[in-house]
C-alpha positions, 0 to 999 in steps of 0.5 A: 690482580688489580687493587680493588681485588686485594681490596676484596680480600684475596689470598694473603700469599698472592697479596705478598707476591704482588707487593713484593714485586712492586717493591722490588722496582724501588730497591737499589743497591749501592751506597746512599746516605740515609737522613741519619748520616749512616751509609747503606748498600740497600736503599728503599723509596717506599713512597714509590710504592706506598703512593701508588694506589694498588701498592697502597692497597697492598700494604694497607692490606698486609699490615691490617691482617696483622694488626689485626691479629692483635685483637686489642691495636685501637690506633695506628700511626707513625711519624710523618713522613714515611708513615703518613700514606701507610696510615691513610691506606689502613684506615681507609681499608679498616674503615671499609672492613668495619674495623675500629681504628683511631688514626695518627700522624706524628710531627718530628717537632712541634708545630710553630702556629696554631695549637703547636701539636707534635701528634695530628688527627683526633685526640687519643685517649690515655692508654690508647693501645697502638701500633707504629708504622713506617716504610722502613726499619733501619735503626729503629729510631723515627718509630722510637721517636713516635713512640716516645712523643704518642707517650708523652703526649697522649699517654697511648702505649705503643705495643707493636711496630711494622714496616713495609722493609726490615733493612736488616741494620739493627734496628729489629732488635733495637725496638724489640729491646724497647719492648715493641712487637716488630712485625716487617712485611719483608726482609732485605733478604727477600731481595737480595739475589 
C-alpha cells in the first residue's frame, strides 16, 4: 500500500497493520536511558517513522480518525520535538479532508529572542478545546507539560492526549488521573513476542 492510498482513505485495519509494521523496524528491547534519566527495556525511535513520509501519512491517518471522533478537538499539537512531525502530518491530512483545525508546537522553555514564545503557530483562542500529541507515552509528563504552558498561555484546554506507542510505564494513568482522554495507537504489548 503506498501512502497516497492511506492518504485516500483506506480501511482503517489495513492502515494499523502497515503502521505497525513499520513500527516494529524501530522498536529495541534492552536497556536505554530515556531523557528523563529513567531505564527501559522497550525503547521507540518514533521519528524513523513518523519522518518518513508513508509512516507519517499512516499515523496522521490514525490519530485524525480519532480526533475526529470528538467532534468538538479545534487544535491539535504537543511539545516539540516528538510531536512536531505528528502536527504537521495531521494538518496537512485534516486540511486535505476539509477538516477545521488549529495547529501548534510547544517549546520546552521560552524563546530567548524575538517575542520569547513557549507556543508557536497562529494565536489560540482562550477556550481553544485540543488535544496533545506525541510519539511516545511513558510517564505522561512532555504532554503534561504541553498541557500546562497550551493553559497558562493561551487559555486552551487540553481534553485528550495520543501517542503513536503507550510504553506501558504509567504514564496512561498518570494523564488520565490529570483528566485527559488518552487514546495510544499501540501497546508495548502489541510488540512483544
Amino acid at each position: 500500500m503506498s501512502g497516497m492510498e492511506s492518504a485516500g482513505g483506506a480501511d482503517p485495519a489495513r492502515l494499523r497493520e502497515r503502521l505497525e509494521e513499520k513500527l516494529r523496524s524501530c522498536i529495541r528491547l534492552g536497556k536505554v536511558r530515556l531523557s528523563s534519566g529513567k531505564e527501559t527495556d522497550f525503547y521507540f525511535d518514533g521519528r524513523l517513522v513518523s519522518l518518513e513520509p508513508e509512516g507519517s501519512v499512516l499515523i496522521a491517518d490514525l490519530m485524525l480518525r480519532e480526533i475526529v471522533k470528538d467532534g468538538q478537538v479545534e487544535a491539535v499539537g504537543g511539545l516539540t520535538s516528538g510531536a512536531d512531525p505528528i502536527t504537521s502530518s495531521i494538518g496537512v491530512l485534516a486540511h486535505q479532508r476539509g477538516i477545521p483545525l488549529r495547529l501548534f508546537y510547544v517549546r520546552k522553555e521560552a524563546k530567548d529572542h524575538g517575542m520569547g514564545k513557549r507556543i508557536e503557530g497562529p494565536p489560540l483562542p482562550s477556550g481553544t478545546r485540543a488535544v496533545i500529541v506525541d510519539d511516545v507515552i511513558t510517564t505522561g509528563g512532555s504532554i503534561i507539560k504541553a498541557r500546562d504552558i497550551l493553559r497558562e498561555d493561551a487559555g486552551a484546554v487540553a481534553v485528550g492526549a495520543m501517542a503513536i506507542i503507550d510504553r506501558e510505564e504509567g504514564g496512561r494513568e498518570a494523564l488520565e488521573r490529570e483528566g485527559l482522554k488518552v487514546v495510544s495507537l499501540f501497546r508495548k504489548r502489541d510488540f512483544l513476542p
